[in-house]
Backbone as a printed PyTorch tensor [residue, N CA C, xyz], in Angstrom:
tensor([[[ 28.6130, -19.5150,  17.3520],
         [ 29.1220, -18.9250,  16.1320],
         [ 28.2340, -17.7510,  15.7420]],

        [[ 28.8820, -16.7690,  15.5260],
         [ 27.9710, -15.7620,  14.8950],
         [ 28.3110, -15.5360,  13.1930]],

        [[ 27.2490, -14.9610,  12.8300],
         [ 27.1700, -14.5850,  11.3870],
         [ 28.3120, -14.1990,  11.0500]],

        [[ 29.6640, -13.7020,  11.2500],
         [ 30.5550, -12.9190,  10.3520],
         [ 31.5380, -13.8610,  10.4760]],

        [[ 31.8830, -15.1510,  11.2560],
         [ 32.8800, -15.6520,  11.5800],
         [ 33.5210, -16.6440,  10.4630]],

        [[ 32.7710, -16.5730,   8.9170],
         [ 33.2250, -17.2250,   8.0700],
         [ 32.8260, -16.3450,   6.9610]],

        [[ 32.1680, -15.1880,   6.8300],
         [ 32.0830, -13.7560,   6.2600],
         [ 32.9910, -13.3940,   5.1280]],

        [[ 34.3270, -13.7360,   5.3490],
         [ 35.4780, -13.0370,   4.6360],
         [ 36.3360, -12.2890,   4.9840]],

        [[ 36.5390, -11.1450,   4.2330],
         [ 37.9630, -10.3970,   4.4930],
         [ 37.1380,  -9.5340,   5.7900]],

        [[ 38.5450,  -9.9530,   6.7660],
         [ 38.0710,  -8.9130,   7.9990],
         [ 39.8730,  -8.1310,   7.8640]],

        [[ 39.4100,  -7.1840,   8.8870],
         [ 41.0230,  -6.5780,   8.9400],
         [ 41.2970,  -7.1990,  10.3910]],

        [[ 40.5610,  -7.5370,  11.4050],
         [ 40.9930,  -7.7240,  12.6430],
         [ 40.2010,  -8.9060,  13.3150]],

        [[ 40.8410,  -9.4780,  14.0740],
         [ 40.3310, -10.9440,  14.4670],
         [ 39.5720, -10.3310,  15.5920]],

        [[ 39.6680, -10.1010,  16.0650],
         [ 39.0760,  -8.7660,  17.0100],
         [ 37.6430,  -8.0520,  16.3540]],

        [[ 36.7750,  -6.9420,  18.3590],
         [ 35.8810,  -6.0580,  17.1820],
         [ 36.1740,  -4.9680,  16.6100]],

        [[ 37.0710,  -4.4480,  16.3510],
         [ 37.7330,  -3.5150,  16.0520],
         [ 37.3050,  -2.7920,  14.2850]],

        [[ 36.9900,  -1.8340,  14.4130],
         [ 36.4460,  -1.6770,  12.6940],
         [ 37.2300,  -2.0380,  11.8100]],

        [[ 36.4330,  -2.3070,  11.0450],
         [ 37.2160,  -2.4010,   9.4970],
         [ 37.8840,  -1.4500,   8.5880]],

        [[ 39.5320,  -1.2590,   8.1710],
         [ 39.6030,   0.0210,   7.7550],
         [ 39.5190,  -0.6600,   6.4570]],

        [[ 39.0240,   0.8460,   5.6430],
         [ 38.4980,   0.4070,   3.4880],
         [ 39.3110,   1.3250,   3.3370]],

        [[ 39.7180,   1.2820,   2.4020],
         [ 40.8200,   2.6410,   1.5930],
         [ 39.9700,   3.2280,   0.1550]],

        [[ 39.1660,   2.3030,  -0.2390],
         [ 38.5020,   2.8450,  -1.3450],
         [ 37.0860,   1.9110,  -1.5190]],

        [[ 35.9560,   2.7940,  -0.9640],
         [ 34.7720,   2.6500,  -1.4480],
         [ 33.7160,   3.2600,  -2.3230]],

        [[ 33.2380,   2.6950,  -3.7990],
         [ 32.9960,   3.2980,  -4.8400],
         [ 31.2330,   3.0530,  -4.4950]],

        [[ 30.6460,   4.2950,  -4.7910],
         [ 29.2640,   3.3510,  -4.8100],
         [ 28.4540,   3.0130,  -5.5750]],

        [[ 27.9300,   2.2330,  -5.5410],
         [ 27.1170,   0.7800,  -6.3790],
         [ 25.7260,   1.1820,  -7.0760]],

        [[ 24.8820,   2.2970,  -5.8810],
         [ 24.0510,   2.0150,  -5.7040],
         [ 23.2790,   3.0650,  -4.7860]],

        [[ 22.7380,   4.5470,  -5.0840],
         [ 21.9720,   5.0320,  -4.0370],
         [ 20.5260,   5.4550,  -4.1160]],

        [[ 19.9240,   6.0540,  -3.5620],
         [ 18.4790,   6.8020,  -3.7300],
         [ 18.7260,   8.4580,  -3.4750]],

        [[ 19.3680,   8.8030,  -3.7880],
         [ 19.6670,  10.3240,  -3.9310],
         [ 21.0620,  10.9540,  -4.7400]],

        [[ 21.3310,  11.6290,  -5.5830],
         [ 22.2310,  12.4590,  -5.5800],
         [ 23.5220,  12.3730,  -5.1090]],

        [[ 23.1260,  13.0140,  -4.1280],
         [ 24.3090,  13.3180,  -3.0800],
         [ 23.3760,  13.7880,  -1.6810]],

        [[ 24.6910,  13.9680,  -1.1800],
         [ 24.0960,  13.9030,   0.4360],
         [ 23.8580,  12.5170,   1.1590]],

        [[ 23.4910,  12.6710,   2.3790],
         [ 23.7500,  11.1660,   3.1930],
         [ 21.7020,  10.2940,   3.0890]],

        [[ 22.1110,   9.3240,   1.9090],
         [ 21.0260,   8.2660,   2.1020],
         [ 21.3340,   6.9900,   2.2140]],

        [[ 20.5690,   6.4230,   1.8440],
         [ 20.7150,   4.8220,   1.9020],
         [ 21.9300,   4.6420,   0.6620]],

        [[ 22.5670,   3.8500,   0.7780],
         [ 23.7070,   3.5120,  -0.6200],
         [ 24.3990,   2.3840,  -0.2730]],

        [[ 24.7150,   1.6110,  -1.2290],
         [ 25.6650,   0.6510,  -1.1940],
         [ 27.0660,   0.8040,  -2.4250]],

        [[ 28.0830,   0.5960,  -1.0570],
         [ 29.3470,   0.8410,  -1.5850],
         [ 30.0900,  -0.7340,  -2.1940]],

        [[ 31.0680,  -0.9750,  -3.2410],
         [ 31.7480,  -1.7100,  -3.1540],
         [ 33.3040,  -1.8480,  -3.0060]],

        [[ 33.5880,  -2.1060,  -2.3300],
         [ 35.3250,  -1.5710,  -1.7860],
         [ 36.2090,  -2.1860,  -2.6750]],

        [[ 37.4430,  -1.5970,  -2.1090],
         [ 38.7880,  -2.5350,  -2.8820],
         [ 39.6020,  -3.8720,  -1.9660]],

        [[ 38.1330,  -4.4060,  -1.3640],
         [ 38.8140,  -5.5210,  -0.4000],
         [ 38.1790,  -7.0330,  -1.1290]],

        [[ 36.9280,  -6.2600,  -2.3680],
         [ 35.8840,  -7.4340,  -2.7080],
         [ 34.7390,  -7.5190,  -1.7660]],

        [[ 33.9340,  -6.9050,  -0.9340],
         [ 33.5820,  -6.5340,  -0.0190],
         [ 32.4360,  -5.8490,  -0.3270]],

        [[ 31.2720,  -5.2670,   0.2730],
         [ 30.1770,  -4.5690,   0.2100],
         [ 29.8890,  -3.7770,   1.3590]],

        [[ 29.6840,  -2.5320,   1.2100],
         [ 29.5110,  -1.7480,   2.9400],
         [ 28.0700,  -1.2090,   2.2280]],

        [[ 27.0110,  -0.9970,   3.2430],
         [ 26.1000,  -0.7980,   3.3010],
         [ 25.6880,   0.8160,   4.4590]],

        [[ 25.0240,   1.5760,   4.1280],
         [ 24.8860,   2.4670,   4.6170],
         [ 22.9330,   2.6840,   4.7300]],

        [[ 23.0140,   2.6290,   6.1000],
         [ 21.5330,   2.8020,   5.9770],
         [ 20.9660,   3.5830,   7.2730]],

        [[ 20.0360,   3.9130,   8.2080],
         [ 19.1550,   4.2990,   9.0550],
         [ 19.8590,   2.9780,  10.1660]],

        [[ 20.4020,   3.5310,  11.0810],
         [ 20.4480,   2.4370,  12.1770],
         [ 19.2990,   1.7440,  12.7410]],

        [[ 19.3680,   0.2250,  13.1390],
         [ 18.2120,  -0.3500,  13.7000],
         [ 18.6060,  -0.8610,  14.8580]],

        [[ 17.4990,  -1.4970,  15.5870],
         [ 17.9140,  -1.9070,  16.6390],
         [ 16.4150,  -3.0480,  17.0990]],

        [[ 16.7780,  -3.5380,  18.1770],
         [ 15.8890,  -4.6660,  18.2270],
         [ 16.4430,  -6.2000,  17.9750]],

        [[ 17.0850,  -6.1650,  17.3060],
         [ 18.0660,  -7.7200,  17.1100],
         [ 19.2090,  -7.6650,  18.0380]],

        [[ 19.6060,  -8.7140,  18.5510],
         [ 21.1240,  -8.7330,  19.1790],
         [ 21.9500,  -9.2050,  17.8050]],

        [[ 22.9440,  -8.2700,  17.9110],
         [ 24.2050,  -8.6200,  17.1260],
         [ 25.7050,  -8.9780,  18.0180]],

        [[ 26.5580,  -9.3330,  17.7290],
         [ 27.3180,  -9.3080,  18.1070],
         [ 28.2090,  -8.2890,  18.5720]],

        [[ 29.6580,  -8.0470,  19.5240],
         [ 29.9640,  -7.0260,  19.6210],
         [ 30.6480,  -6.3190,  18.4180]],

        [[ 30.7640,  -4.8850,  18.0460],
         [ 31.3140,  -4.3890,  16.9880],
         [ 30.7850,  -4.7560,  15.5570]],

        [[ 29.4840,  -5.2970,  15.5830],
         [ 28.3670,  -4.9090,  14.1460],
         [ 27.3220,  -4.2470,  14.4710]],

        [[ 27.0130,  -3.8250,  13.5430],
         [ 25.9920,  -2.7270,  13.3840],
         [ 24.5820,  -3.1540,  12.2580]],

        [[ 23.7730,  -3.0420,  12.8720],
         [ 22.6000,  -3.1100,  12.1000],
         [ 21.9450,  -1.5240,  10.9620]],

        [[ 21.6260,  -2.3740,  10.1900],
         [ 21.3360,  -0.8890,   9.2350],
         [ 20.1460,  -1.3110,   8.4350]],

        [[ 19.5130,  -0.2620,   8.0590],
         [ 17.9290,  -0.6180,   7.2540],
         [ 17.9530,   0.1440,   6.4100]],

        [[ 17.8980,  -0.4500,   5.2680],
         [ 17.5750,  -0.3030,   3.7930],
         [ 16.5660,  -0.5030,   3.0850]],

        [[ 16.2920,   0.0470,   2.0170],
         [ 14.9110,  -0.4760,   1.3390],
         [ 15.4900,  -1.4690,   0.5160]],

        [[ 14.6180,  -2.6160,   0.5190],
         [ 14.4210,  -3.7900,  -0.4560],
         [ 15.0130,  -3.2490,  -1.6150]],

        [[ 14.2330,  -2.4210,  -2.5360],
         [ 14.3750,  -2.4930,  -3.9800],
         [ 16.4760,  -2.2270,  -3.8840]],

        [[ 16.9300,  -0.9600,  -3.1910],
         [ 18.1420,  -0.3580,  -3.3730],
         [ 19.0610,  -1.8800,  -3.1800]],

        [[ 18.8420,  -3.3930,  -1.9630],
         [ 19.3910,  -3.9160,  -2.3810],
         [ 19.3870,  -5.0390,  -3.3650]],

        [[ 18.8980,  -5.3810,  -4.2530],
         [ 17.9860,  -5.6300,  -5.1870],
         [ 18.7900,  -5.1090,  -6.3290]],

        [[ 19.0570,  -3.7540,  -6.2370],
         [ 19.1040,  -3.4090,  -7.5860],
         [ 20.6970,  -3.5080,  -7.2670]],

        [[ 21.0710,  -3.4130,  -6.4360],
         [ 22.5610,  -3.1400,  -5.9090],
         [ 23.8290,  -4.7870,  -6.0440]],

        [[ 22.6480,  -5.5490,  -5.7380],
         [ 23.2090,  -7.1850,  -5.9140],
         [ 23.4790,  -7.1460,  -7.7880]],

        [[ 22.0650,  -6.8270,  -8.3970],
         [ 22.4240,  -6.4640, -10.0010],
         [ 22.9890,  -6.0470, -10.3950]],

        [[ 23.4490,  -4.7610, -10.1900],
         [ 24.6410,  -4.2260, -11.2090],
         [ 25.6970,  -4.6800, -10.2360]],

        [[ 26.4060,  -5.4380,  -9.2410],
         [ 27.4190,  -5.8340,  -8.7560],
         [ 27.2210,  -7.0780,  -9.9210]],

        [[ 26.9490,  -7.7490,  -9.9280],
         [ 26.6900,  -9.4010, -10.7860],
         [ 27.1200,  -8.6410, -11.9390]],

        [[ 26.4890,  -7.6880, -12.2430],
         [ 26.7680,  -7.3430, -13.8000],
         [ 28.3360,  -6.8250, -14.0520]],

        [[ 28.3240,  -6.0260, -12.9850],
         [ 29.8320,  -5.4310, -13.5840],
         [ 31.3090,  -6.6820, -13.1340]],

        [[ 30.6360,  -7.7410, -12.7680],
         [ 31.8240,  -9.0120, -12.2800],
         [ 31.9820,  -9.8780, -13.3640]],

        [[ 31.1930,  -9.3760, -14.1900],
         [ 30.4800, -10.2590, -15.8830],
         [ 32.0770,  -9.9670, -16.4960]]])
C-alpha cells in the first residue's frame, strides 16, 4: 500500500495527474512570482508547490516537494480557520 491509496479525491485510479479547475492560494513567501505556496482547490484538496526533492522512493506519478516548516504551519492555520 502506498501513502495516497486512501488519500481522497483522486481524478484517476491510475498515475495519471490530477486535473484542479480552481486553485486559490492559502499561503506563500513572496508576492508573486514562483515560490514555495500552498494552494487550496475546489476538490477540498491541498496542492503544494515547492523546490523538487529527491532521495525518497515514491510511488509512480507523485512528486516530492520541499517546503519550509513555518509556510506549512501557517498554511494548516488559516485553512482550520477559514473551515470555522
Amino acid at each position: 500500500m502506498t501513502n495516497h491509496e486512501d488519500a481522497g479525491p483522486r481524478a484517476a485510479t491510475d498515475d495519471s495527474p490530477v486535473t484542479v479547475t480552481v486553485a486559490e492560494p492559502v499561503i506563500t513567501l513572496c508576492g508573486a512570482g514562483s515560490c514555495p505556496t500552498v494552494y487550496r482547490t475546489d476538490r477540498g484538496t491541498v496542492l503544494v508547490q515547492g523546490v523538487a526533492a529527491t532521495g525518497v522512493a515514491v510511488a509512480d506519478g507523485e512528486l516530492l516537494v520541499e517546503i519550509p516548516r513555518e509556510l506549512l504551519i501557517e498554511a494548516a492555520r488559516q485553512i482550520q480557520e477559514q473551515d470555522v
